[in-house]
CHARMM-style PDB file with segment names, atoms N, HN, CA, C and O in Angstrom:
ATOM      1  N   UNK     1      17.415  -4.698  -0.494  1.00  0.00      PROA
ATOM      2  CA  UNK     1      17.846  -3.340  -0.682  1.00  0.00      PROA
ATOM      3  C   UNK     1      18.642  -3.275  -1.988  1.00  0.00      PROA
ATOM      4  O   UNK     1      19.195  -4.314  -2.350  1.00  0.00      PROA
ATOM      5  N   UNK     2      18.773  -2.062  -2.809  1.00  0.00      PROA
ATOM      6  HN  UNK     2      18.324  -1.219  -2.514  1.00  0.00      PROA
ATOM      7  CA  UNK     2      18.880  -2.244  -4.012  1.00  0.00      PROA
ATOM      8  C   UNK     2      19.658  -0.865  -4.215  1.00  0.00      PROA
ATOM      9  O   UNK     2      18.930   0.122  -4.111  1.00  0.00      PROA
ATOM     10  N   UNK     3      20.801  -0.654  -4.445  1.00  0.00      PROA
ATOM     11  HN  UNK     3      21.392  -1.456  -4.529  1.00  0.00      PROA
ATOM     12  CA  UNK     3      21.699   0.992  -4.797  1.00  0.00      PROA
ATOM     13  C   UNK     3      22.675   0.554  -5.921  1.00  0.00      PROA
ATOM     14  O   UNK     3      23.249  -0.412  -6.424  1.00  0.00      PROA
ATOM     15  N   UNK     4      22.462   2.091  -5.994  1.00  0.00      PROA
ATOM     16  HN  UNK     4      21.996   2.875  -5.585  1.00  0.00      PROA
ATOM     17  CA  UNK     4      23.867   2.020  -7.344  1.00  0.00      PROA
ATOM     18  C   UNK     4      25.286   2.958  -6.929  1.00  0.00      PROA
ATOM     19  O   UNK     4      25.250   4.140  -6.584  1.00  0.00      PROA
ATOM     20  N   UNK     5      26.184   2.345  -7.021  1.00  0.00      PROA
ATOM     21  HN  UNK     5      26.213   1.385  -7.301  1.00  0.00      PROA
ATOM     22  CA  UNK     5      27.687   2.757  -7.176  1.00  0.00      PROA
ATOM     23  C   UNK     5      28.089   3.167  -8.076  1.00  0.00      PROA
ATOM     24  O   UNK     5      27.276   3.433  -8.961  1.00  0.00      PROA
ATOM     25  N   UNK     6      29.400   3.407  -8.299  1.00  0.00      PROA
ATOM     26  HN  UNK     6      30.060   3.191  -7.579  1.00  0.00      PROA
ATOM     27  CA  UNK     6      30.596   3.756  -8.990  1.00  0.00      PROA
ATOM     28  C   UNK     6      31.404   2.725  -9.111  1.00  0.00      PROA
ATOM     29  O   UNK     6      31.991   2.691  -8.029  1.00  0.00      PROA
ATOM     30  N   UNK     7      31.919   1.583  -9.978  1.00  0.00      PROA
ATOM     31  HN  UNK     7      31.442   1.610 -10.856  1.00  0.00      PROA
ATOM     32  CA  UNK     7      32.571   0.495  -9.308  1.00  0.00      PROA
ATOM     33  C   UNK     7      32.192  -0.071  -8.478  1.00  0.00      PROA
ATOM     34  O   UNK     7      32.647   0.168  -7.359  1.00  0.00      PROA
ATOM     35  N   UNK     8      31.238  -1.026  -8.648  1.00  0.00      PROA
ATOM     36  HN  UNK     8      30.869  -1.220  -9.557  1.00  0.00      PROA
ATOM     37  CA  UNK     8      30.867  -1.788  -7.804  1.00  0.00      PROA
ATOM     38  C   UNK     8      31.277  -3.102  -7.429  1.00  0.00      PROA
ATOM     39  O   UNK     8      30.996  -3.821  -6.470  1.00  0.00      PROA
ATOM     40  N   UNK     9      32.076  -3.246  -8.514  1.00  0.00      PROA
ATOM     41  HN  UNK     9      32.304  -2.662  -9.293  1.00  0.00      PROA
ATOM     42  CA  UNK     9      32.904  -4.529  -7.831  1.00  0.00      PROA
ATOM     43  C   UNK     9      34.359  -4.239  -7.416  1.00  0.00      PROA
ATOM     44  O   UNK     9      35.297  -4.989  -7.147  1.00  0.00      PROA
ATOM     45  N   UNK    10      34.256  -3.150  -7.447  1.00  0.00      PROA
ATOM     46  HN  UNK    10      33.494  -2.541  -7.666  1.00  0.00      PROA
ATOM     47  CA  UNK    10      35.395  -2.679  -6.105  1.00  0.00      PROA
ATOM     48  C   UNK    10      34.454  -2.090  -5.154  1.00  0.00      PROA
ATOM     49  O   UNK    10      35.040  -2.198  -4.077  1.00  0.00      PROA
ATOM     50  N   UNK    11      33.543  -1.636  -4.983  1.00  0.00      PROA
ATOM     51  HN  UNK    11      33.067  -1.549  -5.858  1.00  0.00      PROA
ATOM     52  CA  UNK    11      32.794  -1.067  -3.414  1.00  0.00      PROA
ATOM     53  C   UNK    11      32.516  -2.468  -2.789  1.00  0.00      PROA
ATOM     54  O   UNK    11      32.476  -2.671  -1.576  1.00  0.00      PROA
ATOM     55  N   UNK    12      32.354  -3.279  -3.621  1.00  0.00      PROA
ATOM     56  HN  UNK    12      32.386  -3.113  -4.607  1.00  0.00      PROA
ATOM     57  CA  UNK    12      31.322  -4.262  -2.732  1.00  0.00      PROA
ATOM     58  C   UNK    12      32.622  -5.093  -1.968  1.00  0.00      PROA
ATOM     59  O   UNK    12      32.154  -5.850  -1.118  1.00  0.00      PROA
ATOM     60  N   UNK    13      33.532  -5.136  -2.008  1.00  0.00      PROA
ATOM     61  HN  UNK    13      33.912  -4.521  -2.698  1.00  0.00      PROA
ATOM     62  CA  UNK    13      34.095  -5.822  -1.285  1.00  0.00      PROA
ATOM     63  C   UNK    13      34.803  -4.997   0.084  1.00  0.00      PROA
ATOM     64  O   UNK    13      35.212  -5.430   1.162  1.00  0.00      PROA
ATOM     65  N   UNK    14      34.749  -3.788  -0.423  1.00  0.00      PROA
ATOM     66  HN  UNK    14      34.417  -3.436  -1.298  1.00  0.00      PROA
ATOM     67  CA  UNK    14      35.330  -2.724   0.872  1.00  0.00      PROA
ATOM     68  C   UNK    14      34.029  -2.722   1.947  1.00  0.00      PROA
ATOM     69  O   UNK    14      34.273  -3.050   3.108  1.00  0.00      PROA
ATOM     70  N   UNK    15      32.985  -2.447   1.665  1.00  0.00      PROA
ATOM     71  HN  UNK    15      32.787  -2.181   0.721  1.00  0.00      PROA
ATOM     72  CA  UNK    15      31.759  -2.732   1.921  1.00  0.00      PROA
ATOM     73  C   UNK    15      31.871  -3.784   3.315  1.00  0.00      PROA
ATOM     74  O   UNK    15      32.026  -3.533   4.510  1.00  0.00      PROA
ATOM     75  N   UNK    16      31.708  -5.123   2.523  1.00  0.00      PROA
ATOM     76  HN  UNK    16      31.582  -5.327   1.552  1.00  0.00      PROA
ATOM     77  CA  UNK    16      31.637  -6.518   3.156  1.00  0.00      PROA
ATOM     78  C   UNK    16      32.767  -6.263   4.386  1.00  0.00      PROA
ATOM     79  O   UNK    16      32.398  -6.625   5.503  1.00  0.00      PROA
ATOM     80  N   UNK    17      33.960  -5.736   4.284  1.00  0.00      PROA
ATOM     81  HN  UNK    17      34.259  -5.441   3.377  1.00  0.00      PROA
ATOM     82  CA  UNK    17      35.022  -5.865   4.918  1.00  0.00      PROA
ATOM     83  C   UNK    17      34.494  -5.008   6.533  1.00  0.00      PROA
ATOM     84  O   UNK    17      34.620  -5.464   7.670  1.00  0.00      PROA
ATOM     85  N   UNK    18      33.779  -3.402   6.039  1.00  0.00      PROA
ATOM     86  HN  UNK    18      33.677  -3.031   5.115  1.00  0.00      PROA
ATOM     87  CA  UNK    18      32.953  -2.820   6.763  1.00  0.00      PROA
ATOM     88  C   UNK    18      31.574  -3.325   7.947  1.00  0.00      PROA
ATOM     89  O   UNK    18      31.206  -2.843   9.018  1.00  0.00      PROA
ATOM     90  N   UNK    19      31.134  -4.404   7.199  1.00  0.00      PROA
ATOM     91  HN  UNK    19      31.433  -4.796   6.329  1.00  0.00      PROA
ATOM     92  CA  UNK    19      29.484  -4.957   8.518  1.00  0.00      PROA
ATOM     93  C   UNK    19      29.847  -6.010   8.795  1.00  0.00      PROA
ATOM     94  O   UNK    19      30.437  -6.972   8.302  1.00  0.00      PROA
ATOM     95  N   UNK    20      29.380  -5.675   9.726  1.00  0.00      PROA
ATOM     96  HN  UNK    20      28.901  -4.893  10.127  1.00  0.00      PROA
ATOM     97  CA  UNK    20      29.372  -6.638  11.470  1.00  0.00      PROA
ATOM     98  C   UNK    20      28.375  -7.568  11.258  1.00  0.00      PROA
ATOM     99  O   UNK    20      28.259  -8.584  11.942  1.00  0.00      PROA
ATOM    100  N   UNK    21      27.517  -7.213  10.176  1.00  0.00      PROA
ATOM    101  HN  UNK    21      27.611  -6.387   9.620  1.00  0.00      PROA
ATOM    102  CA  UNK    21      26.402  -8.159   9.978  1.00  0.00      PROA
ATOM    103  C   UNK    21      26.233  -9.157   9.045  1.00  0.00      PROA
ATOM    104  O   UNK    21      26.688  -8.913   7.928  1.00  0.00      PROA
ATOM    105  N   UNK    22      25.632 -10.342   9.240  1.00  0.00      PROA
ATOM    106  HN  UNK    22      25.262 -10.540  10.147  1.00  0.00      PROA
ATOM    107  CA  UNK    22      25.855 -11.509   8.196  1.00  0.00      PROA
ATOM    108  C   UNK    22      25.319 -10.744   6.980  1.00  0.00      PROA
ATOM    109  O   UNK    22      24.454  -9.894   7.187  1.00  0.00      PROA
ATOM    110  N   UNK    23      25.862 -11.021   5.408  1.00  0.00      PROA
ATOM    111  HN  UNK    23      26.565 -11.712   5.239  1.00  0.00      PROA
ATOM    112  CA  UNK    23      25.373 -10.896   4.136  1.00  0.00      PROA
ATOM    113  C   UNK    23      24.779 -12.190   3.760  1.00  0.00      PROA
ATOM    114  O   UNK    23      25.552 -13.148   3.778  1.00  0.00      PROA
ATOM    115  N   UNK    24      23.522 -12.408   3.414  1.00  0.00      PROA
ATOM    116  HN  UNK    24      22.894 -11.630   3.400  1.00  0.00      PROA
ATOM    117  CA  UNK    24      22.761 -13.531   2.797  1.00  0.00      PROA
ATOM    118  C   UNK    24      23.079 -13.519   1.210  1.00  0.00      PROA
ATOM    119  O   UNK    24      23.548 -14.502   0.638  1.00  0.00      PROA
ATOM    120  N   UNK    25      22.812 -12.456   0.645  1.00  0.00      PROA
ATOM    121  HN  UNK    25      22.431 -11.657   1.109  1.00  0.00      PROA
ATOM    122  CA  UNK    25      22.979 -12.798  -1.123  1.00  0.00      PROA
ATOM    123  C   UNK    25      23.339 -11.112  -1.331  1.00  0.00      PROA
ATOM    124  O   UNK    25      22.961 -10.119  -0.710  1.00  0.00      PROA
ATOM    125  N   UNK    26      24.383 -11.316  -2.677  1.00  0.00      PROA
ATOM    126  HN  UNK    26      24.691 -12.122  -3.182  1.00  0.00      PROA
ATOM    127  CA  UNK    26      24.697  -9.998  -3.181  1.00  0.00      PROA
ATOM    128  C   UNK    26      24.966 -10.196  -4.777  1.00  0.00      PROA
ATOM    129  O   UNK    26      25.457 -11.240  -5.206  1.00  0.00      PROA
ATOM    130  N   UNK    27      24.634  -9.199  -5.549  1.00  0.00      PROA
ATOM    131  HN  UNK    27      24.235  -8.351  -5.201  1.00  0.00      PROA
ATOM    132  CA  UNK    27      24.896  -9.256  -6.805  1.00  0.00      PROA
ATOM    133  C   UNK    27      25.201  -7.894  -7.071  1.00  0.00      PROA
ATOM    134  O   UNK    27      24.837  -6.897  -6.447  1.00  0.00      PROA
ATOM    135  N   UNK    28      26.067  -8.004  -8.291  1.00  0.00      PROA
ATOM    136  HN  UNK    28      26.363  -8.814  -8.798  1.00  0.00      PROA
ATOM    137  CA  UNK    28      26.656  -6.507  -8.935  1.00  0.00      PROA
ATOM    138  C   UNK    28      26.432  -7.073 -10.667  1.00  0.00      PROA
ATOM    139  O   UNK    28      26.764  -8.070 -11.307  1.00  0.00      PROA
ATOM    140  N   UNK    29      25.733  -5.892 -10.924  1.00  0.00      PROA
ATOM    141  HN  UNK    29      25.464  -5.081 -10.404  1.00  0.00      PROA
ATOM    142  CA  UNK    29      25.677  -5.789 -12.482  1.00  0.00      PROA
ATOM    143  C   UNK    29      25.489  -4.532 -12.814  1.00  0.00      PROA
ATOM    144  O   UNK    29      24.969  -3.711 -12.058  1.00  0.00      PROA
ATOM    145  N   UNK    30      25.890  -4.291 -13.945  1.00  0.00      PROA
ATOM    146  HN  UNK    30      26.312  -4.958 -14.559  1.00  0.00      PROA
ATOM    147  CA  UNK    30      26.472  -3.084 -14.991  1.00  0.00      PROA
ATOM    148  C   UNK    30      24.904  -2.408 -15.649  1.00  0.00      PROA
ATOM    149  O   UNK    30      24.235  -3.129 -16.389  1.00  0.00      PROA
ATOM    150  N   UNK    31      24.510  -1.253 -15.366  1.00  0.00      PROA
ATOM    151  HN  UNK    31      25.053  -0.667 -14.765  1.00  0.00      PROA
ATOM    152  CA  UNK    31      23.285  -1.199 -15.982  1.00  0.00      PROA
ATOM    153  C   UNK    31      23.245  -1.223 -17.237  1.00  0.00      PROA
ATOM    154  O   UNK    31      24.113  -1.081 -18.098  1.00  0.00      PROA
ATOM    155  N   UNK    32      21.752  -1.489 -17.281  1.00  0.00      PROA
ATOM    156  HN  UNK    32      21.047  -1.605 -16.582  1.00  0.00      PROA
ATOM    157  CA  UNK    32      21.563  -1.488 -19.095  1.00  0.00      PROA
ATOM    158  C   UNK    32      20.875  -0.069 -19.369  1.00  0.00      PROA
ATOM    159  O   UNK    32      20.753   0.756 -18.464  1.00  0.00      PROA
ATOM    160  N   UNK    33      20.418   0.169 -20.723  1.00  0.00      PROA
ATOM    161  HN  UNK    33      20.517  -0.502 -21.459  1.00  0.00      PROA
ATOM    162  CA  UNK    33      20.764   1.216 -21.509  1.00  0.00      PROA
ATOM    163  C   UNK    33      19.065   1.940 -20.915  1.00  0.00      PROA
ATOM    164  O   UNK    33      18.881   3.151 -20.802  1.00  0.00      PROA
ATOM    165  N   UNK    34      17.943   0.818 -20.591  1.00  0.00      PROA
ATOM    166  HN  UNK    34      18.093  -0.166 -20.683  1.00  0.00      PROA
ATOM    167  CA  UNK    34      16.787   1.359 -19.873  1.00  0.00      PROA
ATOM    168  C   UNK    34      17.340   2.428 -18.480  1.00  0.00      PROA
ATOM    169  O   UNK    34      17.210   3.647 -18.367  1.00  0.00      PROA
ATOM    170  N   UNK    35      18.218   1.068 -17.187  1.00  0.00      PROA
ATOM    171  HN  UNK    35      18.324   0.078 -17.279  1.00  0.00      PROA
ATOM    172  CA  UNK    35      18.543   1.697 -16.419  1.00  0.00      PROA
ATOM    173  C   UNK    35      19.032   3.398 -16.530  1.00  0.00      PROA
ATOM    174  O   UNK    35      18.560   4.414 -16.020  1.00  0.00      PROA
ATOM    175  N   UNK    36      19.787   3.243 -17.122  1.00  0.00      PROA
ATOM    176  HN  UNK    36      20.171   2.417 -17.536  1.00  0.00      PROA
ATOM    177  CA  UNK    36      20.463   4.654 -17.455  1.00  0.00      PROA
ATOM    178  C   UNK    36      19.364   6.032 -18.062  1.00  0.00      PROA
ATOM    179  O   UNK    36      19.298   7.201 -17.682  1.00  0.00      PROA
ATOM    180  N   UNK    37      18.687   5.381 -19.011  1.00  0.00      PROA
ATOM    181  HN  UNK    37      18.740   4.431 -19.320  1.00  0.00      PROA
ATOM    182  CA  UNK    37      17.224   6.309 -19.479  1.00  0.00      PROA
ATOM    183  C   UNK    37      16.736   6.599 -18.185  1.00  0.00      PROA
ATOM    184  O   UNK    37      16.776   7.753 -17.759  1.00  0.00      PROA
ATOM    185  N   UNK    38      16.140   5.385 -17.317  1.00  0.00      PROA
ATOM    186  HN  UNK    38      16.107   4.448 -17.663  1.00  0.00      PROA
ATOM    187  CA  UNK    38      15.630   5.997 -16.331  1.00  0.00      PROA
ATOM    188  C   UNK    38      16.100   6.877 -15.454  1.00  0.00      PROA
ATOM    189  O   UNK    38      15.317   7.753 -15.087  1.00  0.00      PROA
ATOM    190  N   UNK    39      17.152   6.868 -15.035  1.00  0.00      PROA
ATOM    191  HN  UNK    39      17.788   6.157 -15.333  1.00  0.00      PROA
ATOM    192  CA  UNK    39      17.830   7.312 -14.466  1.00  0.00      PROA
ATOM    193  C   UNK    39      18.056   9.047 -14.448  1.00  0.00      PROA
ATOM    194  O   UNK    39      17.990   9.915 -13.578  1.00  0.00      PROA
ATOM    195  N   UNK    40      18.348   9.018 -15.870  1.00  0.00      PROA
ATOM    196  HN  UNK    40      18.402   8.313 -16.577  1.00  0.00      PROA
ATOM    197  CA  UNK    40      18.457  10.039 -16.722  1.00  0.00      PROA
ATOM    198  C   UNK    40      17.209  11.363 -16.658  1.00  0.00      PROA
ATOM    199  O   UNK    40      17.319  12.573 -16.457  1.00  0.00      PROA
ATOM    200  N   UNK    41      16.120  10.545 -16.911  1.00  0.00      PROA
ATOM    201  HN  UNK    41      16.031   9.563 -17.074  1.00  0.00      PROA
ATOM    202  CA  UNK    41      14.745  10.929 -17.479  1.00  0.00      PROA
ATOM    203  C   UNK    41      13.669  11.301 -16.830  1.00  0.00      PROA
ATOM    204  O   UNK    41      12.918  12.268 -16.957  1.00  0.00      PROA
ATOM    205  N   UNK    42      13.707   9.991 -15.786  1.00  0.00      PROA
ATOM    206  HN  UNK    42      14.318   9.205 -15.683  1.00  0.00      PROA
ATOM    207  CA  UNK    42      12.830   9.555 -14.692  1.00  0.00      PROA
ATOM    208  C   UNK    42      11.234   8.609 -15.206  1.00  0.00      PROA
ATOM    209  O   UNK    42      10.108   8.573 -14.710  1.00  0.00      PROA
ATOM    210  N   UNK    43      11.849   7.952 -16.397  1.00  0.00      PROA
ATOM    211  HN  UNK    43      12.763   7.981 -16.800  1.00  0.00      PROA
ATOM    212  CA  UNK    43      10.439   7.217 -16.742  1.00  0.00      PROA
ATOM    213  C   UNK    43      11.284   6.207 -17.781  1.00  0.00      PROA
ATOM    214  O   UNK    43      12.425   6.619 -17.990  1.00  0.00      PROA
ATOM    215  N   UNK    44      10.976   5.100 -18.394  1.00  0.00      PROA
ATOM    216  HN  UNK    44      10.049   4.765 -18.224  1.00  0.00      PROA
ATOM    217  CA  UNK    44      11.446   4.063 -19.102  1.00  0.00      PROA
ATOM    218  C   UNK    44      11.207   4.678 -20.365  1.00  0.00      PROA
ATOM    219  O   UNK    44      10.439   5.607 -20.615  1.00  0.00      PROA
ATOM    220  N   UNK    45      12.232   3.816 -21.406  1.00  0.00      PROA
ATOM    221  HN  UNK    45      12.856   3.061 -21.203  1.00  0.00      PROA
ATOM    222  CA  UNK    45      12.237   3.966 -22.629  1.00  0.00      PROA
ATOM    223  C   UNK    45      10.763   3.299 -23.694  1.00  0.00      PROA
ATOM    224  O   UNK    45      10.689   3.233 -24.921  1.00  0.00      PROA
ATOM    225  N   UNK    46      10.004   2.992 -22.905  1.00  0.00      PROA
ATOM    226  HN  UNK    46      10.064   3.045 -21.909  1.00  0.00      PROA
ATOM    227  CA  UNK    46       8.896   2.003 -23.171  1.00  0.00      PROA
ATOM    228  C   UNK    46       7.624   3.224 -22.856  1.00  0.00      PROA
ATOM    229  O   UNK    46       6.590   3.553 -23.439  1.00  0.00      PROA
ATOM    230  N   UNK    47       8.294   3.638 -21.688  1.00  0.00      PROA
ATOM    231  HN  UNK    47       9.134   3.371 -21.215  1.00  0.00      PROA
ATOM    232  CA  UNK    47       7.061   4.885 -21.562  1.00  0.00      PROA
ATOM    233  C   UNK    47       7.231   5.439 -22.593  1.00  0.00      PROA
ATOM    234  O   UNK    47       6.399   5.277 -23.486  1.00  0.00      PROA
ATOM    235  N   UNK    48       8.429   6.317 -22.810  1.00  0.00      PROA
ATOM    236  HN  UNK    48       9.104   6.449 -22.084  1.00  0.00      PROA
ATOM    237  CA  UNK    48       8.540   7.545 -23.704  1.00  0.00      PROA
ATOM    238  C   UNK    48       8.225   7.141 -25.235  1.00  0.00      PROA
ATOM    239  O   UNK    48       8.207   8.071 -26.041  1.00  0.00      PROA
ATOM    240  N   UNK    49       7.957   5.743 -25.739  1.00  0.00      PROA
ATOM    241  HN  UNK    49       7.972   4.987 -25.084  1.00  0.00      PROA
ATOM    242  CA  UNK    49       7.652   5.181 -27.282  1.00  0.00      PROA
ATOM    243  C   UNK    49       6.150   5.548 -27.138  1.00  0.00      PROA
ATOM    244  O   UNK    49       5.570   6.059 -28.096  1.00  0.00      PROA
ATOM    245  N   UNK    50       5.468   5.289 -25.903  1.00  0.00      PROA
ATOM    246  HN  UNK    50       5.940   4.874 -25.125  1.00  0.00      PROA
ATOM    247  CA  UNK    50       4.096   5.106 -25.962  1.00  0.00      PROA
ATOM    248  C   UNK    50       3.659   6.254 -26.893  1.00  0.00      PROA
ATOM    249  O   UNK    50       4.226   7.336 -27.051  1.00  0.00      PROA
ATOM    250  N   UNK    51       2.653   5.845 -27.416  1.00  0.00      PROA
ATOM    251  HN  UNK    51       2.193   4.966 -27.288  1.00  0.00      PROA
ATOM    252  CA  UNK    51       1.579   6.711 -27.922  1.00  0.00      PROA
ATOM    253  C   UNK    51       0.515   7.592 -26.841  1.00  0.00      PROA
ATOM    254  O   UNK    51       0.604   7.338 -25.640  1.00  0.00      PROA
ATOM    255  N   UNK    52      -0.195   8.329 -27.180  1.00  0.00      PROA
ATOM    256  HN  UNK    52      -0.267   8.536 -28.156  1.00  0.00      PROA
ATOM    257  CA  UNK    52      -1.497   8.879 -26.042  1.00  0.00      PROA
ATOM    258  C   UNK    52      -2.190   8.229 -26.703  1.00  0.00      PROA
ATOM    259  O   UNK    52      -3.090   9.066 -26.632  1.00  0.00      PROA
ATOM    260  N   UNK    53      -2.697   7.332 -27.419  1.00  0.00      PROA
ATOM    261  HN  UNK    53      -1.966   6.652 -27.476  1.00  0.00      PROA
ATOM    262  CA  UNK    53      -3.615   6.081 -27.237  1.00  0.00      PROA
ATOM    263  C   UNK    53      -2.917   5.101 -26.187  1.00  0.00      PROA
ATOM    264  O   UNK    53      -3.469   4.806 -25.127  1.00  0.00      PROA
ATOM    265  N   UNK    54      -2.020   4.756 -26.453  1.00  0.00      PROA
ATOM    266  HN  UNK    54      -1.571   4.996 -27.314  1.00  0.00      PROA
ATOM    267  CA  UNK    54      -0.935   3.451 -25.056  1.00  0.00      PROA
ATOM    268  C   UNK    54      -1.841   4.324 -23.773  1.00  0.00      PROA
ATOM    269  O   UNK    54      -2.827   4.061 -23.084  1.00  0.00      PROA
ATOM    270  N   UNK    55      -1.193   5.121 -23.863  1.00  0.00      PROA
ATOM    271  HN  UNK    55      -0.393   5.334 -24.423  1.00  0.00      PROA
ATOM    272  CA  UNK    55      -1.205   5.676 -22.433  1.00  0.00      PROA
ATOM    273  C   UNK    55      -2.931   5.784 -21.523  1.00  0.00      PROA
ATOM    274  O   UNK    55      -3.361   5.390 -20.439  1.00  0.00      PROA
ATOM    275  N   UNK    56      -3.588   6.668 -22.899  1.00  0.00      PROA
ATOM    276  HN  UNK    56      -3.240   6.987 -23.780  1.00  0.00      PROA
ATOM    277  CA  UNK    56      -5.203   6.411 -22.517  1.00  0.00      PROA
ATOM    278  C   UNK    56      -5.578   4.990 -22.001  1.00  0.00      PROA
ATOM    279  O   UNK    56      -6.186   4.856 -20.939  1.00  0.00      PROA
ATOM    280  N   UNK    57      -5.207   3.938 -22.766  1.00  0.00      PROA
ATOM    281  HN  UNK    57      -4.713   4.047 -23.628  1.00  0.00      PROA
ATOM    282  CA  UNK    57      -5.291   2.706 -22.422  1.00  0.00      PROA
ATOM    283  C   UNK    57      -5.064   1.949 -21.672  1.00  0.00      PROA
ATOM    284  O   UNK    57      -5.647   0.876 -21.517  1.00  0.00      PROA
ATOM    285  N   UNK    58      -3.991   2.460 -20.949  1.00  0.00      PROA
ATOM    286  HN  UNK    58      -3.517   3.331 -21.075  1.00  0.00      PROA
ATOM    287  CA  UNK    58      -3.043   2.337 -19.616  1.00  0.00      PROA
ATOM    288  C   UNK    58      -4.208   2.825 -18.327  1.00  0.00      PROA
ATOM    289  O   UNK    58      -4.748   2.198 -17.416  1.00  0.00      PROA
ATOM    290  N   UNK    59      -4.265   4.311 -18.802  1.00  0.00      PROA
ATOM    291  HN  UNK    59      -3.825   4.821 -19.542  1.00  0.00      PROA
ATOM    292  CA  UNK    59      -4.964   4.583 -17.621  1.00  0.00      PROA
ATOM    293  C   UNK    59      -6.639   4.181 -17.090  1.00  0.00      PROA
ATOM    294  O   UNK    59      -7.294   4.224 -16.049  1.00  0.00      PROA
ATOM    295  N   UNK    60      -6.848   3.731 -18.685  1.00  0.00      PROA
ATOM    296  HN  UNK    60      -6.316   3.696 -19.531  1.00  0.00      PROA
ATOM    297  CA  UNK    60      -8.554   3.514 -18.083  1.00  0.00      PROA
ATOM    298  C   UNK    60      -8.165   2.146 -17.416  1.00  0.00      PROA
ATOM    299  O   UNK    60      -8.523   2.134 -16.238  1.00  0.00      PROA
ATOM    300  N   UNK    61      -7.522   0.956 -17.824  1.00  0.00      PROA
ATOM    301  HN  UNK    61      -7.231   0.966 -18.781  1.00  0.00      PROA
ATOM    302  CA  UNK    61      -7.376   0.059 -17.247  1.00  0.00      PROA
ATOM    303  C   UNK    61      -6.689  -0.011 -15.853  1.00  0.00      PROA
ATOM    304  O   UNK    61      -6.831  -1.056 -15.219  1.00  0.00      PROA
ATOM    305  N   UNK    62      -6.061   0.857 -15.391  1.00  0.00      PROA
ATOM    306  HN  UNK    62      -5.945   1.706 -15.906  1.00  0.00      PROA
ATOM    307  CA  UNK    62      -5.623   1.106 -14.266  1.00  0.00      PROA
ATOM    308  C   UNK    62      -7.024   1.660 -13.525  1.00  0.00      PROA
ATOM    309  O   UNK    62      -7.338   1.112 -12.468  1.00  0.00      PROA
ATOM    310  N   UNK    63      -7.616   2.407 -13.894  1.00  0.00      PROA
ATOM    311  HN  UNK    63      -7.361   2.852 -14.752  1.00  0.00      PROA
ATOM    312  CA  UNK    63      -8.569   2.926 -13.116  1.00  0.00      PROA
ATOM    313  C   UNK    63     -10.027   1.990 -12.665  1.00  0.00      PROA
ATOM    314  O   UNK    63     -10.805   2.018 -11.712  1.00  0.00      PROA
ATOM    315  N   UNK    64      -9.887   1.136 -13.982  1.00  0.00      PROA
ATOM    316  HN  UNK    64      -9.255   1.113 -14.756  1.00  0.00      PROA
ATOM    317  CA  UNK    64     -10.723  -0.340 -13.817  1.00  0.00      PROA
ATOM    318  C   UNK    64     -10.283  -1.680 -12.565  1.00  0.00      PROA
ATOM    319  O   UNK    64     -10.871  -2.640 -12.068  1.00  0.00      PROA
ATOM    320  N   UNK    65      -9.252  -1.205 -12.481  1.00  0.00      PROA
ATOM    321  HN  UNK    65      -8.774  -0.425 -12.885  1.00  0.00      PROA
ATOM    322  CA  UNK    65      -8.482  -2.090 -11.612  1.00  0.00      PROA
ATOM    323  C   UNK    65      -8.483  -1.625 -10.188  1.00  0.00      PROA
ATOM    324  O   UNK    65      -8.258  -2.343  -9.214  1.00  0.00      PROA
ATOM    325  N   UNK    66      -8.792  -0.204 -10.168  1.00  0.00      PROA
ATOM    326  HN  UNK    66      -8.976   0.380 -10.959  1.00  0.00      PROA
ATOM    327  CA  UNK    66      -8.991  -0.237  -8.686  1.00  0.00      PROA
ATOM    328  C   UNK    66      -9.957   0.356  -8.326  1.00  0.00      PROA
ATOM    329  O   UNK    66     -10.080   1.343  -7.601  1.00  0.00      PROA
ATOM    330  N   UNK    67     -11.090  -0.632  -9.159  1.00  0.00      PROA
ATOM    331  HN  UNK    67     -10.990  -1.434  -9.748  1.00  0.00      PROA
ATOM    332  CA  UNK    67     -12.759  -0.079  -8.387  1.00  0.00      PROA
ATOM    333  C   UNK    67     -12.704  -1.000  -7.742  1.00  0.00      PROA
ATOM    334  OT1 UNK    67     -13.598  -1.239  -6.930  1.00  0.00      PROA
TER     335      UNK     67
END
């Protein structure tokens, strides 16, 4: 499972203090400047460079891929 906070390395320990249930693995990191585009935008900074050749190219091969 995968969310974003406000301070997360202060939630995550109020959090832990909160479940009754074992935690196996946890990580907190600071987004990067994609995260935030996406976020923002709703598509990557990699989409929005593409060309409509990228993209044509994208899609025939996607469409090759699921005959």
């Amino acid at each position: 499972m995968t969310f974003s906070v406000a301070s997360g390395e202060q939630f995550a320990p109020r959090l832990f203090a909160e479940l009754t249930q074992q935690i196996r693995s946890v990580s907190v990191a600071r987004p990067t400047l994609d995260d935030v585009f996406m976020s923002d935008t709703g598509r990557t900074i990699r989409d929005s460079e593409a060309t409509a050749g990228d993209k044509n190219r994208a899609m025939i091969m996607a469409m090759r891929r699921a005959r």
